[in-house]
Short mmCIF file of the C-alpha atoms (twelve columns), coordinates in Angstrom:
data_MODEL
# 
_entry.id   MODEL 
# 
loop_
_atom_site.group_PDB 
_atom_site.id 
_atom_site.type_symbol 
_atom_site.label_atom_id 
_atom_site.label_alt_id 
_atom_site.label_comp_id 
_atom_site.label_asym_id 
_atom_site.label_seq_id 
_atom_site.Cartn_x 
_atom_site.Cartn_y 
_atom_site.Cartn_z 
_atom_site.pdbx_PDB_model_num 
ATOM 1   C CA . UNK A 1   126.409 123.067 110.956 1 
ATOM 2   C CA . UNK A 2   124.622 122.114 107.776 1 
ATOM 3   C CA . UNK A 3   122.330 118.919 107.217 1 
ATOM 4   C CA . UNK A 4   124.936 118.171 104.280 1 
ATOM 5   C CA . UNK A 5   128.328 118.665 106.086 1 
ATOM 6   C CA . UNK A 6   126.392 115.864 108.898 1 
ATOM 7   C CA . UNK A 7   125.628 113.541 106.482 1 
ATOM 8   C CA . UNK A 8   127.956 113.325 104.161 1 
ATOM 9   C CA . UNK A 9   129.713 110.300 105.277 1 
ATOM 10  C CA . UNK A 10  128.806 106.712 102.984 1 
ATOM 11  C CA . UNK A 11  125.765 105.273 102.732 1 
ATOM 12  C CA . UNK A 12  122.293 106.385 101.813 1 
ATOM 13  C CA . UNK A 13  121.536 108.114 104.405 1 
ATOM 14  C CA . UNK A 14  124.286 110.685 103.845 1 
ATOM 15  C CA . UNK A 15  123.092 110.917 100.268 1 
ATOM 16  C CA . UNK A 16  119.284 112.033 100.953 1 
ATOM 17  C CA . UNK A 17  120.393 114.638 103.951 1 
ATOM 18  C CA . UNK A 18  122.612 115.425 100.866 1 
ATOM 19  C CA . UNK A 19  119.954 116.081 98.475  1 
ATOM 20  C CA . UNK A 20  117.125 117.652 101.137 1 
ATOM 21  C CA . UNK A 21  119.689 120.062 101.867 1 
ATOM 22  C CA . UNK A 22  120.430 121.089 98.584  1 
ATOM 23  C CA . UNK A 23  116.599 121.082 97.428  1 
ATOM 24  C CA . UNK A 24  115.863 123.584 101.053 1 
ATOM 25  C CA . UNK A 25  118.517 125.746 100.763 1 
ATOM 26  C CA . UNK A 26  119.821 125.960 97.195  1 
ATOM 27  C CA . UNK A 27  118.527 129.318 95.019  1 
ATOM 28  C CA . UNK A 28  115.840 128.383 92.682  1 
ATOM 29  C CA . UNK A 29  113.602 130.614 90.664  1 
ATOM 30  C CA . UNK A 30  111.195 132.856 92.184  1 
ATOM 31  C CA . UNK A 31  109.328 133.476 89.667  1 
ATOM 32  C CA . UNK A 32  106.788 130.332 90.113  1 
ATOM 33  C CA . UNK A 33  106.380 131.935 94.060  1 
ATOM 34  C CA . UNK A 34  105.918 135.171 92.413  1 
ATOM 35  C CA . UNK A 35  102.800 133.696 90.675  1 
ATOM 36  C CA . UNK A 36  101.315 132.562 93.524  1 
ATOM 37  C CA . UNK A 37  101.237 135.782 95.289  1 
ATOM 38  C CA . UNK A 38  99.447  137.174 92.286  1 
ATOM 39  C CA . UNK A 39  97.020  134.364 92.145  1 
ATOM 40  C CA . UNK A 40  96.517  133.829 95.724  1 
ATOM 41  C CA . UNK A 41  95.960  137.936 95.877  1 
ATOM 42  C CA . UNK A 42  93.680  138.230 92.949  1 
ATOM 43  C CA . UNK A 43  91.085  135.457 93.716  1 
ATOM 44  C CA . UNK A 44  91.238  136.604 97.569  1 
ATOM 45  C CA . UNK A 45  90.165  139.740 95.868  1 
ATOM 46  C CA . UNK A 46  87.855  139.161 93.809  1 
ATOM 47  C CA . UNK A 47  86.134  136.430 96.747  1 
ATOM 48  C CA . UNK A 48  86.075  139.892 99.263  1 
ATOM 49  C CA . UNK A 49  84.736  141.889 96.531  1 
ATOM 50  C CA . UNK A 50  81.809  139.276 96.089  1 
ATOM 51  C CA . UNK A 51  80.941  139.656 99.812  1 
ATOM 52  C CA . UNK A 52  80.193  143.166 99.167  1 
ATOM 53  C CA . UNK A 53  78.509  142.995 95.682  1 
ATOM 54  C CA . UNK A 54  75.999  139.707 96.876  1 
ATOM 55  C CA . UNK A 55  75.004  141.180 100.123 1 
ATOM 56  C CA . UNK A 56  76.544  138.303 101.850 1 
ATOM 57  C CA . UNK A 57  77.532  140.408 104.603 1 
ATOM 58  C CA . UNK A 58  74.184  141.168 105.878 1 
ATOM 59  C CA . UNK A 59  72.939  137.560 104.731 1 
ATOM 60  C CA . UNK A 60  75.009  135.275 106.869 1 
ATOM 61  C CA . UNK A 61  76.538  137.651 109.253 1 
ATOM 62  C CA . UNK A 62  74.312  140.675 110.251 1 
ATOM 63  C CA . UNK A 63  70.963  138.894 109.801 1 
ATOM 64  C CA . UNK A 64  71.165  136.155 111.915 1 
ATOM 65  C CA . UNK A 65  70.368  136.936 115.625 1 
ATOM 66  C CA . UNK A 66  72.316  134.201 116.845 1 
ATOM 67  C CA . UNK A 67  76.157  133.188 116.019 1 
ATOM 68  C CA . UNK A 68  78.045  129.314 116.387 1 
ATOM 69  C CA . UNK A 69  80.963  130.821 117.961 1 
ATOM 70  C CA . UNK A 70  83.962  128.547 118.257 1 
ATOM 71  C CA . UNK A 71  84.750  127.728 121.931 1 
ATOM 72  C CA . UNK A 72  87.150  129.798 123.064 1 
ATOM 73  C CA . UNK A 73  85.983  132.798 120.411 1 
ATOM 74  C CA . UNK A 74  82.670  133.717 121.640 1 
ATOM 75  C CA . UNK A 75  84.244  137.054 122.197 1 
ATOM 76  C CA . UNK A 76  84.512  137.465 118.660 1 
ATOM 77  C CA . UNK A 77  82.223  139.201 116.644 1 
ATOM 78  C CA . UNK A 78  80.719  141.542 113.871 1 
ATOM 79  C CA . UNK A 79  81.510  144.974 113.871 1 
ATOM 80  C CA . UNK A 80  79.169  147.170 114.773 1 
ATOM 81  C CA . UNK A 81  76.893  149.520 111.699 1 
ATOM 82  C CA . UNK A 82  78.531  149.151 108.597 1 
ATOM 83  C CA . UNK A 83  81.831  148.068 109.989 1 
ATOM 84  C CA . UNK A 84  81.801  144.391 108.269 1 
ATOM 85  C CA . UNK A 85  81.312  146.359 105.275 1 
ATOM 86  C CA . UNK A 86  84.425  147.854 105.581 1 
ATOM 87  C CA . UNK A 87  86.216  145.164 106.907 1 
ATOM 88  C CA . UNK A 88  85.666  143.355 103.522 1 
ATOM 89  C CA . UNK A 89  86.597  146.511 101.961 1 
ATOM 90  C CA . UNK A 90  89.782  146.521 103.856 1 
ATOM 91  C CA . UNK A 91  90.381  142.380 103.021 1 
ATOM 92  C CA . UNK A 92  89.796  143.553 99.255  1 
ATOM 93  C CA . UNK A 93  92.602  146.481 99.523  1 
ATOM 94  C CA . UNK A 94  95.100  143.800 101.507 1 
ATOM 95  C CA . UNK A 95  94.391  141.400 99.100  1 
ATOM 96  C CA . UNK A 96  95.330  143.985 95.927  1 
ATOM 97  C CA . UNK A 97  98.822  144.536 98.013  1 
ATOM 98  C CA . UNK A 98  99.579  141.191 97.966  1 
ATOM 99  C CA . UNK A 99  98.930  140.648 94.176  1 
ATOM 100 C CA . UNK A 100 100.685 143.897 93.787  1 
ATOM 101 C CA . UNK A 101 103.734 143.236 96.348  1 
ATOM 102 C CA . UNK A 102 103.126 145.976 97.646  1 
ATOM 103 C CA . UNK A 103 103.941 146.496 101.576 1 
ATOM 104 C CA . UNK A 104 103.846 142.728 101.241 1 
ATOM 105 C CA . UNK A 105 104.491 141.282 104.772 1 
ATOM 106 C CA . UNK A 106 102.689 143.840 106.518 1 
ATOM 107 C CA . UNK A 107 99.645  143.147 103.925 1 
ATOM 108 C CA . UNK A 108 100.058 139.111 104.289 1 
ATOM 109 C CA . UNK A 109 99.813  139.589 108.008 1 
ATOM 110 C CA . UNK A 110 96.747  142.141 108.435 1 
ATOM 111 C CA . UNK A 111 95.154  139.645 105.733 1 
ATOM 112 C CA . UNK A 112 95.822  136.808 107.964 1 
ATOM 113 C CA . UNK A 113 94.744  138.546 111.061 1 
ATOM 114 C CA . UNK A 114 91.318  139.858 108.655 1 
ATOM 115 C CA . UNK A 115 90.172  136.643 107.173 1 
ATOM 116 C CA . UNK A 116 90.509  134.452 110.175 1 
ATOM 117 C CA . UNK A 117 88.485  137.140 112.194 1 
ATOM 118 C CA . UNK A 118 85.770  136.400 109.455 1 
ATOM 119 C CA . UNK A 119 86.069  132.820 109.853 1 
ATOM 120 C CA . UNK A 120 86.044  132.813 113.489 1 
ATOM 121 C CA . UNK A 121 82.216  134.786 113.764 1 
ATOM 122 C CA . UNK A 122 80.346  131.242 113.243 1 
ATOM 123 C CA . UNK A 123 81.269  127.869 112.703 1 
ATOM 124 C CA . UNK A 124 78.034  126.876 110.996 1 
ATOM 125 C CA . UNK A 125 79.590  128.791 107.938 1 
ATOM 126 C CA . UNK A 126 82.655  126.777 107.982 1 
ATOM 127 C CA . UNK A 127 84.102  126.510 104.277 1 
ATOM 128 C CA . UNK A 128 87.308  123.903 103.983 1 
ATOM 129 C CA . UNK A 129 88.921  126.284 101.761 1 
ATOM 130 C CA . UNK A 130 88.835  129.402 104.178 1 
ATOM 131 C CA . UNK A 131 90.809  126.866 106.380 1 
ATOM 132 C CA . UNK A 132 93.465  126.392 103.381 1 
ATOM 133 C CA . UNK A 133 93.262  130.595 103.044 1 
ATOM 134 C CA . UNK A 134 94.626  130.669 106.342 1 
ATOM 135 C CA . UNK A 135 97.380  128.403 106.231 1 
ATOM 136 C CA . UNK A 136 98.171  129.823 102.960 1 
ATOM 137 C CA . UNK A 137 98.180  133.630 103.763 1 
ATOM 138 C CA . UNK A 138 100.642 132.446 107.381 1 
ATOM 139 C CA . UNK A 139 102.721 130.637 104.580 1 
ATOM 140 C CA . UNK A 140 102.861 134.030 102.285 1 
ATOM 141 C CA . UNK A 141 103.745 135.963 105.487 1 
ATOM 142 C CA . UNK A 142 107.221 133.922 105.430 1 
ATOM 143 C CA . UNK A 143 108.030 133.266 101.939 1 
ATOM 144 C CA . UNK A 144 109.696 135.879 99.849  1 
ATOM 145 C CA . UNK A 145 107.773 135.827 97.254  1 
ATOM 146 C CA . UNK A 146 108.065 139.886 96.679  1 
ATOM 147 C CA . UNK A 147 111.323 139.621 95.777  1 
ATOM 148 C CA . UNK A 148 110.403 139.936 91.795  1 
ATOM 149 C CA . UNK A 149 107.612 141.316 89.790  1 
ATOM 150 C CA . UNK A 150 106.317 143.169 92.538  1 
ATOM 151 C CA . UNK A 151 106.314 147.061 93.432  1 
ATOM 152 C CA . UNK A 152 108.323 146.408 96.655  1 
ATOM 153 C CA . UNK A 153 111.062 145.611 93.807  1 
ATOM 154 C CA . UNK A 154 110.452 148.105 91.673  1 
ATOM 155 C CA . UNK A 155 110.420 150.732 94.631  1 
ATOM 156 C CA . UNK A 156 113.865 149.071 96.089  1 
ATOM 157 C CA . UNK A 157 115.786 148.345 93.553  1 
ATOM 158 C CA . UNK A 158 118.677 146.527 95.548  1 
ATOM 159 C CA . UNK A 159 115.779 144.417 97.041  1 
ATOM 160 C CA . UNK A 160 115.158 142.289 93.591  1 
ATOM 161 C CA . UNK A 161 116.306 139.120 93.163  1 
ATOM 162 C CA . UNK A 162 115.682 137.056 90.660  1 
ATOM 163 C CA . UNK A 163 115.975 133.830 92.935  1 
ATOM 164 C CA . UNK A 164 114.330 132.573 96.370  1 
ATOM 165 C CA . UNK A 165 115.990 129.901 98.635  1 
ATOM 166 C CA . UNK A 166 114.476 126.408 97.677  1 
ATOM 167 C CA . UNK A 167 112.499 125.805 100.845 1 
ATOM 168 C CA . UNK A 168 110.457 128.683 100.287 1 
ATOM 169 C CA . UNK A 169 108.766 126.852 97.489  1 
ATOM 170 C CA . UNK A 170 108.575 123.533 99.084  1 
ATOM 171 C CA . UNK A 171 106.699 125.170 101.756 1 
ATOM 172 C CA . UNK A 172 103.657 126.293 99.735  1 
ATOM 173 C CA . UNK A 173 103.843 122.423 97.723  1 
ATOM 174 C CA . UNK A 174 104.273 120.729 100.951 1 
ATOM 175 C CA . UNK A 175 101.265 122.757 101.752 1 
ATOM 176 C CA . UNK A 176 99.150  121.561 99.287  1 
ATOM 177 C CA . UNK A 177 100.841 117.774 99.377  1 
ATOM 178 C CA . UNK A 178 99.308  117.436 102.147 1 
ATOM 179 C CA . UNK A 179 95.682  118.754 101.622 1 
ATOM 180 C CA . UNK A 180 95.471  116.352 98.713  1 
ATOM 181 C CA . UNK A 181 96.561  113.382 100.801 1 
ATOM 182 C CA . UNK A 182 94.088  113.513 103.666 1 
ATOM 183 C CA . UNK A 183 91.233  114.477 100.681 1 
ATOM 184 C CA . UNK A 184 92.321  111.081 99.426  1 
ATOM 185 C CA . UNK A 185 92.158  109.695 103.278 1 
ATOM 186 C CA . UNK A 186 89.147  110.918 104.682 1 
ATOM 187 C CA . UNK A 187 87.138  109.796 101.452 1 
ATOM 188 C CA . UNK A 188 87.677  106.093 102.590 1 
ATOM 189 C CA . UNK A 189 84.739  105.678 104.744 1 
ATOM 190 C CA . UNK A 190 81.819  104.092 104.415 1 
ATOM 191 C CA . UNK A 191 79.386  106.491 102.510 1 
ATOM 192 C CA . UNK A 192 81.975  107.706 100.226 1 
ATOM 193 C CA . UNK A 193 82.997  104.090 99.350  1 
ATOM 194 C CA . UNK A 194 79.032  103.310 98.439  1 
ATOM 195 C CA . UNK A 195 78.944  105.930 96.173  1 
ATOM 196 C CA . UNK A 196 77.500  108.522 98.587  1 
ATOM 197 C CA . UNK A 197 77.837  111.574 98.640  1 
ATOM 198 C CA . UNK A 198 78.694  111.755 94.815  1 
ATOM 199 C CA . UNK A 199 75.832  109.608 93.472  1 
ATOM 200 C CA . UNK A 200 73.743  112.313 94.745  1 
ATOM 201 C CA . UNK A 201 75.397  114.834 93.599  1 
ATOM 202 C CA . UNK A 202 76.013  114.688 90.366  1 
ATOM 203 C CA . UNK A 203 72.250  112.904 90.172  1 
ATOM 204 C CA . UNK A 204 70.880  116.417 90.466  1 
ATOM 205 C CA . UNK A 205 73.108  117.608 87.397  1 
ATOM 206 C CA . UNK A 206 71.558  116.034 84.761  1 
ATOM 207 C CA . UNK A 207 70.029  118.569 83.048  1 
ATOM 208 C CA . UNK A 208 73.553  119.544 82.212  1 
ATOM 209 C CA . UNK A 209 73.860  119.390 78.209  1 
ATOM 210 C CA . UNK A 210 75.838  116.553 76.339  1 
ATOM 211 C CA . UNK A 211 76.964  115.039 80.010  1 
ATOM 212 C CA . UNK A 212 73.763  115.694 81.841  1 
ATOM 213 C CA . UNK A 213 72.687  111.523 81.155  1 
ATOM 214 C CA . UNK A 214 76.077  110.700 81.844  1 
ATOM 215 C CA . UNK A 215 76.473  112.513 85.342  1 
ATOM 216 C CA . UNK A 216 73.099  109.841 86.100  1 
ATOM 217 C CA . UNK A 217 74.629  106.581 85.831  1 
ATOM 218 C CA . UNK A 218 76.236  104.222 89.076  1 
ATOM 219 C CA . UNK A 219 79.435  103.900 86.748  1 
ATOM 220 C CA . UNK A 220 80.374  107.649 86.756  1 
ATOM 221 C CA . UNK A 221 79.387  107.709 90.387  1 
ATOM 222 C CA . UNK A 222 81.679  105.022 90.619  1 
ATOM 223 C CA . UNK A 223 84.113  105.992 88.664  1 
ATOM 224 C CA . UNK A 224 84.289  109.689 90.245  1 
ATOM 225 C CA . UNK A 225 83.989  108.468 93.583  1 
ATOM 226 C CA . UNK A 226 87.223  105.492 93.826  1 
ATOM 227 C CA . UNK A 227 89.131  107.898 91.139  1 
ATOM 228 C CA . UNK A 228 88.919  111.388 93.261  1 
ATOM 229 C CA . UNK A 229 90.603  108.583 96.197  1 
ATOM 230 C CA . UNK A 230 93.448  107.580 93.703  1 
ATOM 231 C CA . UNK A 231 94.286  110.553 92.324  1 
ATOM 232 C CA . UNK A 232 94.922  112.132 95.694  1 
ATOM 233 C CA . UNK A 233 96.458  108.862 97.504  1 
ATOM 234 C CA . UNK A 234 98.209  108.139 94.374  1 
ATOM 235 C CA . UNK A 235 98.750  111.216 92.136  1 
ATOM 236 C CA . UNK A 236 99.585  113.098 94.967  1 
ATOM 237 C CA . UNK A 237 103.005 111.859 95.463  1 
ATOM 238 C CA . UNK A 238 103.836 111.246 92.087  1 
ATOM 239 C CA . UNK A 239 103.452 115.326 91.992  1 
ATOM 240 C CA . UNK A 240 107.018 115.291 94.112  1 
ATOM 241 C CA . UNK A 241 108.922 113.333 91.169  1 
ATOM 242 C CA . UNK A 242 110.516 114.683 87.600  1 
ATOM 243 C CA . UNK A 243 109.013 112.138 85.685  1 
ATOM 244 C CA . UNK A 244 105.356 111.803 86.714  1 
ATOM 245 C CA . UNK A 245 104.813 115.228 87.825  1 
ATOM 246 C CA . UNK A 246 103.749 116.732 84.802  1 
ATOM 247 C CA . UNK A 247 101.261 113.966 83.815  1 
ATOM 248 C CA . UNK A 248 99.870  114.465 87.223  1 
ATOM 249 C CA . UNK A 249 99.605  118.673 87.115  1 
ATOM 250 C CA . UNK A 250 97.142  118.207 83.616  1 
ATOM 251 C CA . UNK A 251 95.352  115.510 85.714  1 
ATOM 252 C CA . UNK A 252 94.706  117.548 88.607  1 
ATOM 253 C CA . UNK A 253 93.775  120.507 86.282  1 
ATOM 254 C CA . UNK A 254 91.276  118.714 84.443  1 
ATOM 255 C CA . UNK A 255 90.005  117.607 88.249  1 
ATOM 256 C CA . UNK A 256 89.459  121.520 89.284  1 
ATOM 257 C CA . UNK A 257 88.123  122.665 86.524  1 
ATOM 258 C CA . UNK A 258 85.189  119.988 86.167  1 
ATOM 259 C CA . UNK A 259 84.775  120.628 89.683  1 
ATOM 260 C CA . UNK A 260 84.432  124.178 89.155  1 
ATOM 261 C CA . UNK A 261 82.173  123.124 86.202  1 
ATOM 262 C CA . UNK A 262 79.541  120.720 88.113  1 
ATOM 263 C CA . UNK A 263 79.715  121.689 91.636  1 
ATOM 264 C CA . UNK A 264 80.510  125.608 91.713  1 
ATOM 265 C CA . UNK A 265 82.755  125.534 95.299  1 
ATOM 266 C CA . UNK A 266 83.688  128.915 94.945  1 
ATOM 267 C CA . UNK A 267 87.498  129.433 95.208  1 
ATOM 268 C CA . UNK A 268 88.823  126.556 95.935  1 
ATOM 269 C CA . UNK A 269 89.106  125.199 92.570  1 
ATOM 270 C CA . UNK A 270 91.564  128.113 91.476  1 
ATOM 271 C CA . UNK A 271 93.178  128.098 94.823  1 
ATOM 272 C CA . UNK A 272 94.095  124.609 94.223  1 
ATOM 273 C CA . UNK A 273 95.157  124.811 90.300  1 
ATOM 274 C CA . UNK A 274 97.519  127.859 91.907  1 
ATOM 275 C CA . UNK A 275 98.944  125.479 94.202  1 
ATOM 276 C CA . UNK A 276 99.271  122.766 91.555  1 
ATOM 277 C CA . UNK A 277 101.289 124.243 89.294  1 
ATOM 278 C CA . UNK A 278 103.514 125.211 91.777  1 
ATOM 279 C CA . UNK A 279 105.144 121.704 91.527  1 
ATOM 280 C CA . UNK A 280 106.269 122.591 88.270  1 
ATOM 281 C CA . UNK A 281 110.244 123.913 88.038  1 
ATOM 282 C CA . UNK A 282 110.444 126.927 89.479  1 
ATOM 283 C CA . UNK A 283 110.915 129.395 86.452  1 
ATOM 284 C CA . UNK A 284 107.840 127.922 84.380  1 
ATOM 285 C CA . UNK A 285 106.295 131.595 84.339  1 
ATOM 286 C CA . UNK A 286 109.635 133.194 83.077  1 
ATOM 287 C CA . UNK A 287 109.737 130.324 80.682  1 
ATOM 288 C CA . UNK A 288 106.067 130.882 79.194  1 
ATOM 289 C CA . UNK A 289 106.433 134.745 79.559  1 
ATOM 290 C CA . UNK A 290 109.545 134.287 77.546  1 
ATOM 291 C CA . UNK A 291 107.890 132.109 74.584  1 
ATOM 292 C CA . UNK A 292 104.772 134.347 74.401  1 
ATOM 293 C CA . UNK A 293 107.475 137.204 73.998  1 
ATOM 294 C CA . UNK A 294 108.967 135.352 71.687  1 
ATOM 295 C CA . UNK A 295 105.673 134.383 69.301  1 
ATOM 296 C CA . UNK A 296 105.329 137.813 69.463  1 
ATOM 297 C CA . UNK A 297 108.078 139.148 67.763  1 
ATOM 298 C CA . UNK A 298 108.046 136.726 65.138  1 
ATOM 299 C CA . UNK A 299 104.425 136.452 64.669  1 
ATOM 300 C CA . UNK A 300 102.754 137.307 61.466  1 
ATOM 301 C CA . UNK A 301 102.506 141.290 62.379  1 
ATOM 302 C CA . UNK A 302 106.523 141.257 62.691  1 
ATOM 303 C CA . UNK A 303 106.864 139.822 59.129  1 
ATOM 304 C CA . UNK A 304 104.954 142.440 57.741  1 
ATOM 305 C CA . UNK A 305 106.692 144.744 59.598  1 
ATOM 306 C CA . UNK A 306 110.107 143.517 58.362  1 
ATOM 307 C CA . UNK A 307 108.792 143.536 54.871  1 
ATOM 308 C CA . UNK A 308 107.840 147.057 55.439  1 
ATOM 309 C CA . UNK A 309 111.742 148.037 56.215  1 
# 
C-alpha cells in the first residue's frame, strides 16, 4: 500500500505523507541526474589520471615502508610491481564509463569497490572528500541516471527514458543536505569559533593580488569563519524550498569556487558545485541545452545566413 493511500485521511499529517509520496515516486526529469553522472565521472577521471601523471602513486603509497591501516583492514594493501599503476589506470577507464553511461552499474560498482580499496591502504592519507566519493559512487550504483544521454541509451533504444522516479534525485540532494549540515555543526567548537583554523589560513595568502591585504585582517577571519557556519546551518535547508533555493545555489557557488581559489582542496570544490546544482528542477540541463540551441540559431551567423537565401 502506498504512503499516500495511508495518509490521506484529514489533517496535516495526511497532507505531507501526501506530498513525500508524490515528490519520491512521481517521474521527474532525468536530465539534472544525467549531469551528475557526467560530472561525478569526469572529475573522478581526471583526479585518477593525476595520480598517474604526479607520481603520487609511488609518493604516498609505494614509498613509505610503513602503512596506517584501518583496524580491521590491515589485510589490505598495494599491489605488488606496477600493479597500483594500473589500478589507477583501471579507476580512470571506470570513471570514463560512468561519464559515458556506458556498462553503467557494473562500472559504478567496480569504481566503488576500486576507490575504497585506495582509501582503505592508510588512514594517515585520509581526504573528507574520498569519504563523500564513496557514498556518492554507492548512490550512482542505484540511481538510474543512464537512462538518457548515455551510450547504454543509445545502444538500447527501448531503455531511454526521458524521466527518473523522483526519489532517485532526492537521494543524491539528501546526500549532500546532509554533508553541508554537519560542515555547519562540527565548525561550532572552540577553535573554529576563535577564528582558528581560518585566521591562519588565509594569513598565509596574502601575497594573493588585490585580496592578498584583505585575506590578513581579524574581520575576514571573522567574517569567513561565523559565515561558512550560517551558510551551511542556515543555507542548507533553505536549498530544499522553491523560493530560497536559487539564492542559495549562487551562494554556495561563489563558496566553492573561492575555496577552490584560496585553498586548492582538490576535488571537492567541483564535487560539491555538482551536487549543488542538483537542487535545482530537475530538467535545468535540458532547459539551458535548449536556450544555447536556441541563441544559436538565431544568433548573428543565422541572420546572415537568412540574408544569404
Amino acid at each position: 500500500m502506498s504512503v499516500r493511500s495511508e495518509g490521506s485521511g484529514p489533517g496535516s499529517i495526511g497532507r505531507l505523507a501526501g506530498r513525500v509520496d508524490a515528490a519520491l515516486f512521481r517521474p521527474v526529469d532525468g536530465a539534472s541526474l544525467v549531469f551528475f553522472r557526467v560530472a561525478f565521472g569526469l572529475i573522478l577521471l581526471v583526479e585518477s589520471l593525476r595520480f598517474i601523471a604526479h607520481d603520487w602513486i609511488h609518493e604516498e603509497f609505494l614509498e613509505p615502508v610503513f602503512h596506517f591501516t584501518y583496524r580491521g583492514f590491515g589485510w589490505v594493501a598495494p599491489w605488488p610491481g606496477d600493479g597500483l599503476y594500473w589500478h589507477f589506470a583501471g579507476l580512470a577507464l571506470l570513471a570514463a564509463l560512468i561519464m559515458l553511461g556506458a556498462f553503467y552499474r557494473l562500472a559504478c560498482l567496480l569504481f566503488l569497490v576500486g576507490f575504497a580499496y585506495v582509501f582503505l591502504l592508510d588512514q594517515t592519507l585520509y581526504l573528507n572528500h574520498f569519504v563523500l566519493v564513496i557514498l556518492l559512487a554507492l548512490l550512482l550504483c542505484v540511481v538510474p541516471a543512464n537512462r538518457d544521454w548515455s551510450l547504454d541509451a543509445a545502444l538500447r533504444p527501448g531503455f531511454r527514458r526521458r524521466s527518473v522516479p523522483g526519489w532517485s534525485v532526492w537521494l543524491i540532494r539528501m546526500q549532500f543536505e546532509v554533508m553541508y549540515l554537519y560542515a555547519g555543526i562540527v565548525k561550532v567548537n572552540a577553535d573554529w569559533l576563535r577564528l582558528e583554523p581560518m585566521g591562519m589560513w588565509l594569513a598565509r595568502r596574502d601575497y594573493l593580488p588585490v585580496v592578498g591585504p584583505l585575506l590578513d585582517t581579524d574581520w575576514m577571519a571573522a567574517l569567513t569563519s561565523y559565515g561558512s557556519i550560517l551558510l551551511h546551518l542556515v543555507g542548507a535547508p533553505l536549498l530544499l524550498f522553491r523560493r530560497t533555493r536559487g539564492y542559495v545555489v549562487v551562494v554556495y557557488l561563489l563558496f566553492h569556487l573561492s575555496n577552490h581559489v584560496l585553498f586548492q582542496i582538490g576535488i571537492f570544490p567541483w564535487l560539491a558545485i555538482a551536487g549543488t546544482l542538483m537542487f535545482l528542477s530537475p530538467d535545468w540541463p535540458r532547459r539551458l541545452v535548449a536556450g544555447l540551441a536556441d541563441r544559436i540559431r538565431s544568433g548573428p551567423l543565422a541572420g546572415r545566413e537568412g540574408s544569404r537565401g
